[in-house]
C-alpha positions in Angstrom: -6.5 -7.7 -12.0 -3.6 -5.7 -13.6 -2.2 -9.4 -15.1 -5.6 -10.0 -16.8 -5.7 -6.5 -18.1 -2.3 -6.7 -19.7 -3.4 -9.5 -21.2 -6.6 -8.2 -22.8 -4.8 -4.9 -24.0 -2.1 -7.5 -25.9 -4.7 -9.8 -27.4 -6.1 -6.3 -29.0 -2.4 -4.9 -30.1 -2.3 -4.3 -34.3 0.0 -5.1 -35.5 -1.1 -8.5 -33.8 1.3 -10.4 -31.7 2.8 -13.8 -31.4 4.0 -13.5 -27.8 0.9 -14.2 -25.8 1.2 -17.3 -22.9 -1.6 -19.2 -23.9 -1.9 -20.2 -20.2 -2.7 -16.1 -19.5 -5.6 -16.1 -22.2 -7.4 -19.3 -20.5 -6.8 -17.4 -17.0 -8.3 -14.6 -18.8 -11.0 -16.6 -19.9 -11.8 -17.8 -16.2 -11.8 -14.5 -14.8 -14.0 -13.1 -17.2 -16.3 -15.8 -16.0 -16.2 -18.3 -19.2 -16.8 -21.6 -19.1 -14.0 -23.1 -20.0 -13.8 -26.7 -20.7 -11.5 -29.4 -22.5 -12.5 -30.6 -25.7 -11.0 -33.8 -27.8 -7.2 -33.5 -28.0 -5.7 -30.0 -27.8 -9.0 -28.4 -28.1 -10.4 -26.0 -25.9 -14.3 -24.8 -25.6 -15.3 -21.5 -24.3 -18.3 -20.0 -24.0 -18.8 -16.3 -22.8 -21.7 -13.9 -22.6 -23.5 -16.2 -25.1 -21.1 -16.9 -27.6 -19.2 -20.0 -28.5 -15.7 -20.7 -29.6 -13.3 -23.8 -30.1 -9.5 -22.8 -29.7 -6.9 -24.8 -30.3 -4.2 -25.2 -27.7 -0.5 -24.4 -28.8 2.1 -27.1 -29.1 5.0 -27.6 -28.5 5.3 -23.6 -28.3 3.5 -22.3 -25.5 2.4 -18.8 -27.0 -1.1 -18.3 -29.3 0.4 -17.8 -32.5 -1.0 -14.5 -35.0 -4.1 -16.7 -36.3 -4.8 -17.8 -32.7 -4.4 -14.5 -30.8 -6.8 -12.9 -33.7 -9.3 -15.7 -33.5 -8.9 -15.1 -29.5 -10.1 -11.2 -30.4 -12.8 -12.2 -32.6 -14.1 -14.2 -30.1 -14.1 -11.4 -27.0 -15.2 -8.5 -29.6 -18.3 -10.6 -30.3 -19.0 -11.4 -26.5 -19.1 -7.8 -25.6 -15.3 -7.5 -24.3 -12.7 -5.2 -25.2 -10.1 -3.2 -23.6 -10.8 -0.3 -21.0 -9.0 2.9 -23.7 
């Protein structure tokens, strides 16, 4: 569990980050108990506690980029999730 909350505690970091595996944020995803299934391309759909997203996976890099990771934040603030303080 310690993996998942280091990951949750970085997607929440200000000033936001660059730095984040995007493969830890859909194992995040999965643990929290999202459904997580592939879209059209690169796309990725998630839906969590009621709420919807589309995310976009990185290429060729293989970190969430600033817009992605905030998006990411968004996303969990508005399904109820944030990190333990």
């Amino acid at each position: 569990m310690a993996g998942h909350d280091k990951t949750l505690q970085a997607l929440f970091e200000k000033p936001t980050r660059s730095d984040i595996a995007w493969r830890e944020i859909e194992a995040l995803f999965r643990h929290l108990k999202a459904v997580v299934t592939q879209g059209k391309g690169s796309r990725v759909r998630v839906a969590l506690n009621g709420v919807r997203a589309v995310f976009h996976r990185p290429h060729p890099r293989k970190e969430a980029s600033k817009g992605c990771v905030e998006s990411v934040r968004t996303f969990l603030e508005n399904a109820g999730v944030e990190p333990d303080v």
